[in-house]
N, C-alpha and C positions, 0 to 999 in steps of 0.2 A: 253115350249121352251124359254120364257121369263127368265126362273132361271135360264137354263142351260148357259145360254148366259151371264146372270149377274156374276154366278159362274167363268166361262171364262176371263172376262176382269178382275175380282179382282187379280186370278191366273195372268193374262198377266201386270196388274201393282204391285203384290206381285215381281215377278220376273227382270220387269224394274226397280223396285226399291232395287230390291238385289244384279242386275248387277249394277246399279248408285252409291252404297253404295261402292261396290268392286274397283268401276274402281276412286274412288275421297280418296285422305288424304294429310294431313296439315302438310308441316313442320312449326316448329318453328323457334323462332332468334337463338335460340344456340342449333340449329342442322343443319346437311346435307345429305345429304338421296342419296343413290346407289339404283339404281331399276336392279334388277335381272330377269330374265328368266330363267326358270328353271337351276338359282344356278348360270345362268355366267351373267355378268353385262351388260346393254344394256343401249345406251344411254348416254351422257354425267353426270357428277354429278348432283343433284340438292341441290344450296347452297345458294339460295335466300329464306325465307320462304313466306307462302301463301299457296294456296288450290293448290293441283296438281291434273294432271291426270295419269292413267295406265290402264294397260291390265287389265280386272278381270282376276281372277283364275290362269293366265298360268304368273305373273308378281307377284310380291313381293319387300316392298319397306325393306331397311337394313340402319336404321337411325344412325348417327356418331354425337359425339359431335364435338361443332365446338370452343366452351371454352379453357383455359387454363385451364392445366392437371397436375396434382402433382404425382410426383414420390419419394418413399420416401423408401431407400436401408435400407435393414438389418444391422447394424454392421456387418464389417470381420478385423479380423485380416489378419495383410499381414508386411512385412519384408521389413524397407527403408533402404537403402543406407549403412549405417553407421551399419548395423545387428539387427538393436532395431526392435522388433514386437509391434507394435502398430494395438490398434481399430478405424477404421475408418468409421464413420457415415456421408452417401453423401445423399444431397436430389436434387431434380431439377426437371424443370416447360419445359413444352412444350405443344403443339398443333399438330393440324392433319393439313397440309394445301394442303394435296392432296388425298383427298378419297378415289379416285380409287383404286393407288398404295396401300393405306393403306389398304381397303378392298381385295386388290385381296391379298397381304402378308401377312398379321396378321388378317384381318377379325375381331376382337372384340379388346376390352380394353385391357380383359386379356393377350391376346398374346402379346401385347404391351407393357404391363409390364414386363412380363418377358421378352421380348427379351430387354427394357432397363437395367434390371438385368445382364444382360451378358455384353452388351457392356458398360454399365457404372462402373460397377464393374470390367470390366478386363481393362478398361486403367488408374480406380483408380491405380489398381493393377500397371500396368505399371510405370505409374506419381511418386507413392511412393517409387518404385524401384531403380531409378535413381537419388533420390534426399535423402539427408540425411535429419534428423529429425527436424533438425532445419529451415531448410528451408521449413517443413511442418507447422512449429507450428507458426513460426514469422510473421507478417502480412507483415510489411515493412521492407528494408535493408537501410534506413537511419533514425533509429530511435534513439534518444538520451535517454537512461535513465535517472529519476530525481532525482537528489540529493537532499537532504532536508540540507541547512545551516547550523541549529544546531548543526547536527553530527561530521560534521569534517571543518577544514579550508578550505576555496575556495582555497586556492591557493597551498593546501598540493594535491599532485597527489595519488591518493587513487587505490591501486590493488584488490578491490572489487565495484562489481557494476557496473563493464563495459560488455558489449553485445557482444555478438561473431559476428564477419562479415558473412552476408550471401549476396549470388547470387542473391537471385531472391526474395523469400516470400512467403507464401500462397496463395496470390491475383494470380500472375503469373502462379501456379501450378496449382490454379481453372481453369486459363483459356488457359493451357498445355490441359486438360484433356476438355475441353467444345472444343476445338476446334479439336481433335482428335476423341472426338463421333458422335459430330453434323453432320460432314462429314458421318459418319457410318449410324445414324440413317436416314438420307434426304432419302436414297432410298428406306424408308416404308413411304415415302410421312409424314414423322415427321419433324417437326423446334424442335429443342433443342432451348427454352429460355434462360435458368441458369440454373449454378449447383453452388453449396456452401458445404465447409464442416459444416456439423453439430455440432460433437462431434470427438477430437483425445482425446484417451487415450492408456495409458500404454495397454500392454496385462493382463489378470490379472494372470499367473504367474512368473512375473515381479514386479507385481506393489506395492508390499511389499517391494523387496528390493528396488524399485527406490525410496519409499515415505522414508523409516529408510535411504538411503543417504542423501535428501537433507534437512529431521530432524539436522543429522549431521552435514550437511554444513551450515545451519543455527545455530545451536549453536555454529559452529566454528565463527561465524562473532557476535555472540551476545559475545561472549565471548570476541572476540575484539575490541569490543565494549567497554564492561565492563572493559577493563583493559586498555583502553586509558581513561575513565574514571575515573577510579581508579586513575591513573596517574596524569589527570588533578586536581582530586580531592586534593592528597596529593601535588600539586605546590602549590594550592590557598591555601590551610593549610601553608605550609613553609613561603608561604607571605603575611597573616596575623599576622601571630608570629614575621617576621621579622618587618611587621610595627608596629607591638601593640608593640613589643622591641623599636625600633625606635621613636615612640610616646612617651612613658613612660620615655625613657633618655631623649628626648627633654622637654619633661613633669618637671622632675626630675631636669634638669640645671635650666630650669627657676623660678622653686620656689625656690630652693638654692642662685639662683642670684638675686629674688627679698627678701628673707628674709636673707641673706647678706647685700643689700643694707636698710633694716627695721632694722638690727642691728646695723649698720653705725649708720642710723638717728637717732634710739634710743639714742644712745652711745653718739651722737652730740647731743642731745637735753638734755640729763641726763648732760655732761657737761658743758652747759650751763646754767644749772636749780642750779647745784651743785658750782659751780665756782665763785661764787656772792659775797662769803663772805667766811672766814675761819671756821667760826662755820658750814656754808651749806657743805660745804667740810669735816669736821670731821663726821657730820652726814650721806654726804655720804658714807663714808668710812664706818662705824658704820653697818648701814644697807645694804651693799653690805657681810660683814663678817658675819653678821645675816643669810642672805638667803646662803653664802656657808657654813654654818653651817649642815644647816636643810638635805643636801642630805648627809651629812659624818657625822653626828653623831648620833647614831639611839642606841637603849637599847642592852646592853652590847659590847658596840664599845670600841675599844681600838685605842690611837693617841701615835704617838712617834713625838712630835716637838719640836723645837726648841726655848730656853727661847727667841730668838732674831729674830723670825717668825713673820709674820704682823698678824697669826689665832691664835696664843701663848695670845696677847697681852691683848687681851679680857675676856682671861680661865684664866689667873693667877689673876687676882684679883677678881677672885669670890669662893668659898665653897660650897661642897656640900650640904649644910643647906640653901643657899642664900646667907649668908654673905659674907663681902670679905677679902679672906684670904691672911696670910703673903706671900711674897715673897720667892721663894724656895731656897734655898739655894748653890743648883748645877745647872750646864750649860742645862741641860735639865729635862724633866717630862714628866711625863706618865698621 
């Protein structure tokens, strides 16, 4: 009787302890927990964590996170404004901040995803529609681009390099479109945090021919580049020629004009060296006739002068032997 009875209470605490077990569980800090009854929801949320309680068997808890949640789109192609198809890559952050709603509408993550799929992809969709490309891709409408000094004069007005005016900007267009879902998604008990674009590009069959344009329009600007260059290159040629000319006659007068003025002094100094006496003065003469000798008369030179020449006067009284020969007898010699 003693066993049967021991057998009894173990069964009767096997049992209390597998309804104890059933009826107790722990939310965490980054969950929130919906308690169900058979499938429909009873009871307020539970969003505090700690130990709870419930129904055994006939009660089931359906845990939510309570974190910040990443949503991260496919690229799609879609058609702005202007006709350009462009790919467009969206991402954005939200949370659950009403469980109920969320559970009784979407019930898990997944449905949650996807229904952001929808509604963030179609008012991408919308946002890109309405706005041309440039006011997709620009961040800000009062942005300066930078000129770099070197290239051209500050003060020359340059028709490359200037920014096309836009409305509004990206930043705007993000928050066109955060503010037209976040309304959408509130009523699955969602908060929309941010959305951001990720990636725009070209469609890609497009984006051959947009890349070989602005190939093009860049070599159109390297090239005029190049030939303001060129340009500039051949002025500073033209005026270094004109000053190394300029230099070189300036150059050119003043050594004329100081070896002008060393001929002067010579000429006054030989004058006074020569002037002293009548024999200094015949010996000048003597050796000035000597040295205009030596650049006019050279082997097989021929002279036509005059017996009554001041360079005559030296030749006739000498012979081709050394000697000094007779007087010629006509007005002139060879």
């Amino acid at each position: 009787m003693t066993r049967i009875r021991l057998i009894a209470l173990l069964a009767v605490l096997g049992i209390a302890m597998y309804l104890a077990m059933g009826s107790i569980y722990t939310v965490s800090e980054v969950e929130q927990a919906i308690v169900t009854q058979f499938g429909r929801p009873v009871g307020d949320p539970v969003t505090t964590a700690g130990l709870k309680f419930k129904t055994p068997f006939i009660q089931d808890v359906n845990f939510i996170d309570k974190r910040v949640l990443e949503w991260d789109g496919n690229p799609s192609d879609m058609p702005t404004k202007d006709k350009l198809y462009i790919s467009v890559d969206l991402f954005a952050r939200w949370r659950i901040v009403d469980p109920l709603q969320y559970f009784l509408r979407l019930h898990d993550e997944r449905s949650a995803q996807s229904r952001l799929d929808d509604i963030l992809g179609s008012e991408t969709r919308n946002a890109v529609a309405k706005h041309e490309l440039i006011e997709i891709i620009r961040t800000t409408k009062d942005r300066v681009p930078l000129r770099d000094a070197l290239l051209a004069d500050p003060g020359q007005e340059l028709k490359m390099g200037s920014l096309v005016p836009i409305q509004k900007g990206r930043k705007l267009v993000e928050q066109e479109i955060f503010a037209e879902a976040a309304a959408k998604v509130r009523v699955f008990g969602i908060e929309l945090l941010d959305i951001r674009f990720k990636r725009i590009n070209y469609n890609e069959s497009v984006r051959p021919k947009i890349y070989d344009r602005m190939i093009s329009e860049r070599r159109q600007i390297a090239e005029r580049f190049l030939s303001e260059g060129n340009g500039e290159a051949a002025r500073i040629r033209g005026n270094r020629v004109r000053d190394l000319n300029k230099i070189q006659s300036e150059a050119y007068r003043q050594v004329e004009e100081i070896r002008g003025l060393a001929d002067a002094k010579a000429t006054e100094i030989y004058a006074r060296a020569y002037n002293q006496s009548p024999e200094a003065v015949a010996f000048y003469e003597f050796t000035r006739t000597m040295q205009a000798y030596k650049p006019m008369i050279g082997e097989n030179t021929t002279l036509l002068l005059s017996t009554g020449s001041d360079l005559f006067k030296f030749l006739k009284g000498m012979s081709p032997d050394g000697g000094v020969a007779p007087a010629p007898p006509s007005s002139s010699s060879r």
